[in-house]
Phi, psi and omega in degrees: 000138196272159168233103171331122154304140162276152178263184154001247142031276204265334184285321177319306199285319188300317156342278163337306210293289190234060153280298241267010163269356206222012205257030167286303202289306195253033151281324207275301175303341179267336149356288201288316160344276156321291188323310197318295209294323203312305186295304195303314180295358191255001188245351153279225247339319178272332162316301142020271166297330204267335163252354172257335200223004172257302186270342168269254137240006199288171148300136157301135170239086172250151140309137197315309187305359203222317170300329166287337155276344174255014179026071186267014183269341199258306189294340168292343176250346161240095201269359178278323163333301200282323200283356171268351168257328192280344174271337182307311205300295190330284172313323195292316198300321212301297193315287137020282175302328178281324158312333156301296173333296199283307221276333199287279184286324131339297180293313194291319200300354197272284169348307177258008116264014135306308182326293188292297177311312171251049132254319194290303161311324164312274157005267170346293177309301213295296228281002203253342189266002184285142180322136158320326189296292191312326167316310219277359198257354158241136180305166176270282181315341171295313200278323211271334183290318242270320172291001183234278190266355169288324190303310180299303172330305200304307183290340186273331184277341175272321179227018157270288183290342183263333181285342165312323184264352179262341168304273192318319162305320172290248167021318145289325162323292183330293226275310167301341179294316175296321172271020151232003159290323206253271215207132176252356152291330151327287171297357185259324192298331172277321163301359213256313177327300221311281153327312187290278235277002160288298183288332159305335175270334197289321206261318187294319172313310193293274205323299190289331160348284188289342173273318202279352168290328180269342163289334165282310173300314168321278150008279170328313194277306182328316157314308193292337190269339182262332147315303181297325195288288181333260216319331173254034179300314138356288169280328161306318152308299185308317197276345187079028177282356192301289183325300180269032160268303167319297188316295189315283161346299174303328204296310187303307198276343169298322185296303174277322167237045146275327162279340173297331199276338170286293210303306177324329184297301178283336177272014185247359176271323192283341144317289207300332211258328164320308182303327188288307181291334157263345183281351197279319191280287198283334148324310176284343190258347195244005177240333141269011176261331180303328193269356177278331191252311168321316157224061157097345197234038167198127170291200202280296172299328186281304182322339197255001185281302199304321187294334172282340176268336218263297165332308213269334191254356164301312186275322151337301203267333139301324187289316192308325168306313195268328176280328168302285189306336171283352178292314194278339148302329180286321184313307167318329202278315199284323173317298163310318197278305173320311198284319152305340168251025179216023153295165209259105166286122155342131188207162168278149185239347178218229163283340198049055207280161140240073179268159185314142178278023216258002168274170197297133171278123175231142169235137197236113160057025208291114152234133204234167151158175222236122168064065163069336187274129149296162153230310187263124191233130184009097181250111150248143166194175157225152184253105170271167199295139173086000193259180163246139180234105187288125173224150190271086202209171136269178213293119148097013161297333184100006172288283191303001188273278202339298190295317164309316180260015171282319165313347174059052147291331192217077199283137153328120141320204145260110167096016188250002175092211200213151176213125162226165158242110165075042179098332192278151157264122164321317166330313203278355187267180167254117206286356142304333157290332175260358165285329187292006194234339133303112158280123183235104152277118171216189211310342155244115150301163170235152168224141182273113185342065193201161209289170170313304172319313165308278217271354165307290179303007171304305197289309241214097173253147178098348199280179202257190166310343193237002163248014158258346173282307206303299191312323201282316172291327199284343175272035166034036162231013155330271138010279192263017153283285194286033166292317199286183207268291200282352172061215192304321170272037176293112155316146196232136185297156194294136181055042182040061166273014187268336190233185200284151163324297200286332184275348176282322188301320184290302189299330185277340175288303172334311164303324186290293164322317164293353181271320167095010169316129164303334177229143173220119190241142207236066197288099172043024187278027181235358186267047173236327186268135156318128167338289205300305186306334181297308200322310200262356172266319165293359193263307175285046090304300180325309189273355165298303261242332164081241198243044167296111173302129169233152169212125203239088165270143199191146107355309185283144153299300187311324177305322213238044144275358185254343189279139219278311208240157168219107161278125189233104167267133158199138218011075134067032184206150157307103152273330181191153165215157181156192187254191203286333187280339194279332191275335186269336146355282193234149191310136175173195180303293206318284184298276182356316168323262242290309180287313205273333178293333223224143160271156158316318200277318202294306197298327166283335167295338204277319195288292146335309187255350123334333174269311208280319158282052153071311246238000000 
């Protein structure tokens, strides 16, 4: 799927939305910042006075007010005095500077993790409200990188680096102001850096741009390959597939750091050409300052300020480097990041009415389908309120799209025809509303790594013990839960691997059960369970379930012979409809089934234990 670039612009502003909850805290740190650099710049000044106007003969060049407060004419005659007083200051400023320090980083850590904590809430929030759609059209492991390690990048490039770079700018301000206060040939000779080591980062940004975008895609996919592989261990255990999933792994991890190993490459050129430029820079400065104090026209005390400021603005001023290569990565990260919150969220389409659900289901002239493939072709039936309704199909017939699309997982076009309940077109509900009014069960549940109880209880929380045994009994898994050492409190393994197929599918009934939906759908979620165990879970649904709408998709004949309507799909078109004595009645799919599922001995038993539980 193509991805917009955020322009300018847009990185700034998506940046801004959440800075401006937090931008107290790295007001405050730079705040503590500047101060911090102010005192590191007061201890060569006092080296300085100490070596040029103590041990030496120059004039102080102090404010008046501070030689009268320090009697420094008295202190040039006690120079052992003075020099115990100029290491007191040198410690008060160093204490002073750690202090600062700490109030520095104490403020950026609250600032950056606020920062970081609402993109993660964001995200978060954002990825629960995006189209059914959008999910199936993106990997898990791409979106779990672009929310992890991309998010990091953002804070380290926001709230390292970018404050790295208002640290510095201050820092030359400062630093230069003063040295061109002391000398301006000098201080011109250091500004002359400035640019080159500027235009070397700038050119090192435009070359890196593009690897490190391709090394987060690499990233992406490595992720997406180690997820499935956890999530499909199972199937890799059955089939003897570990070698080549390992085989497969390296080819990917060979790959991801064979690009890691060009950005080293490139980024150890971009170091190395740095170290030149500043040790080039403090050289140039210590050779023209000897030859500035040689005639005369810089003291002693001063050569060592400027060589301590010149020292002091190399590495800054290299950062600046380091901060551009992390701009162009972070640009990649906020791009990635950007394209999950500025997804087309599930939005309202209609009135957003909540009229009763307890009415008749109709799909009306309906044709659907995904990426240009039709599935669904003019499909009309009706489901009346309170019946069980059955649909029939083979694999990739449009059954589970019907259910998707009652569910509004997948919303109608224009001109794709209509599905209402009790009159209303779904399009026109609010569509939280009408899922919580769908009971959906399907053929892979999914559960979450939480004890059985949690997940039965996901739909209803706080509901209590003995209605959650209730669900549990009308799904006939009651029973084999208080088999376990922990009963209700078993933990259930990541995708429910602690249970049985047919017992995950039953807990998902359960669950289903606790919402107390008016409509309930049984997307092929029994074909994990033995006929006789379908029988008794459909015998205690029947006498449950009260004036509840049901639709039962399923394979097995024995689920939907009991069923009031029987829908017969295939490719995605109406072949038949009628109850089960009018379909076996006359030649089609339903009998074909129907003969090839069941012997003469199987179909009078099967029938027989149909009657006897009612269903």
């Amino acid at each position: 799927m193509t991805e917009t670039k955020l322009t300018r612009g847009g990185k700034a502003s998506l940046i801004g939305r959440f800075v401006r909850a937090v931008w107290g805290h790295f007001v405050l740190g730079l705040l503590f910042a500047m101060l911090g650099m102010a005192f590191n710049a007061l201890t060569p000044q006092i080296i300085r006075v100490t070596v040029d106007s103590i041990l030496g003969s120059e004039s102080a060049n102090l404010p008046a007010w501070l030689l009268a407060a320090l009697g420094f004419e008295d202190l040039r005659a006690e120079p052992y005095r003075a020099l115990w007083i100029a290491a007191a200051a040198v410690a008060v400023s160093a204490a002073l500077r750690a202090f600062c320090g700490y109030g520095q980083r104490v403020s950026l850590a609250k600032g950056s993790e606020g920062f970081v904590k609402g993109i993660r809430d964001a995200l978060f929030g954002h990825i629960q409200s995006l189209p059914f759609e959008w999910h199936t059209a993106h990997q898990t492991g791409e979106m779990i990188q672009r929310c992890t390690s991309d998010v990091e990048v953002i804070r380290n490039f926001v709230c390292n680096q970018l404050v790295e770079v208002a640290r510095t700018l201050f820092l030359m301000a400062l630093y230069l102001s003063i040295m061109f206060s002391m000398n301006v040939r000098l201080s011109l000779i250091v500004v002359l850096f400035v640019p080159v080591t500027g235009l070397s980062s700038w050119l090192f940004y435009r070359r890196i741009a593009s690897r490190f975008k391709a090394a987060d895609e690499a990233e992406g996919e490595l992720t997406t390959m180690v997820q499935e592989n956890l999530t499909g261990v199972r199937v890799v255990r059955a089939f003897g597939r570990e070698m080549y999933e390992i085989d497969k792994f390296n080819e990917k991890n060979d790959g991801f750091s064979s690009l890691w190993i060009k950005l080293g490459r490139v980024l150890s050129l971009f170091w190395a050409s740095g170290t030149l430029l500043t040790s080039a820079q403090v050289f140039v400065t210590i050779v023209a300052g000897v030859v500035e104090a040689v005639n005369g026209d810089l003291t002693l005390g001063s050569f060592l300020v400027f060589v301590s400021y010149s020292s002091s603005l190399a590495w800054p001023i290299r950062s600046l480097g380091r901060v551009l290569a992390e701009m162009s990565k972070a640009g990649v990260s906020i791009d990635r990041v950007g394209y999950i919150l500025n997804s087309e969220p599930e939005g309202a389409t209609g009135q957003e009415l909540t009229p009763p659900m307890m009415g008749d289901i109709e799909f009306k002239h309906v044709t659907f389908g995904y990426e240009g493939c039709e599935v669904l072709h003019d499909v009309s039936f009706t489901v009346p309120a309170g019946s069980t309704f059955a649909i029939l199909g083979g694999t990739g017939s449009g059954k589970s799209t019907l259910v998707h699309l009652l569910d509004r997982l997948y919303d109608l076009g224009e001109g794709q025809g209509e599905i209402s309940v009790g009159g209303v077109d779904i399009r026109d509900i609010d569509r939280a509303y009408l899922r919580r009014n769908i009971g959906l069960v399907l053929q892979e549940p999914f559960l979450f790594s939480r004890t059985i109880a949690e997940n039965i209880s996901a739909a209803k929380p706080g509901a209590g013990e003995a209605e959650i045994r209730r669900a549990a009994g009308i799904a006939c898994v009651d029973e084999a839960i208080s088999e376990f050492a922990e009963g209700y409190g078993t933990m259930v393994g990541e995708r429910g691997v602690t249970l049985s197929g047919g017992q995950k599918q039953r807990v998902a009934i359960a669950r289903m059960l606790m919402q107390g939906a008016p409509i309930m759908v049984f997307d092929d979620s029994l074909s994990a369970v033995d006929a006789e165990t379908d029988a008794k879970i459909r015998a205690e649904l029947a006498h449950s379930l009260g004036s509840a709408t049901v639709i039962l998709i399923s394979h097995r004949i024995t689920t939907l012979m009991q069923a009031q309507r029987i829908l017969v799909l295939s490719d995605g078109r109406v072949a038949d409809i009628g109850t089960h004595e009018e379909l076996i009645s006359r030649p089609g799919i339903y009998r074909d089934i129907y003969e090839i599922q069941m012997s003469s001995d199987d179909r009078l038993l099967l029938e027989e234990e149909a009657a006897k539980n009612g269903i």
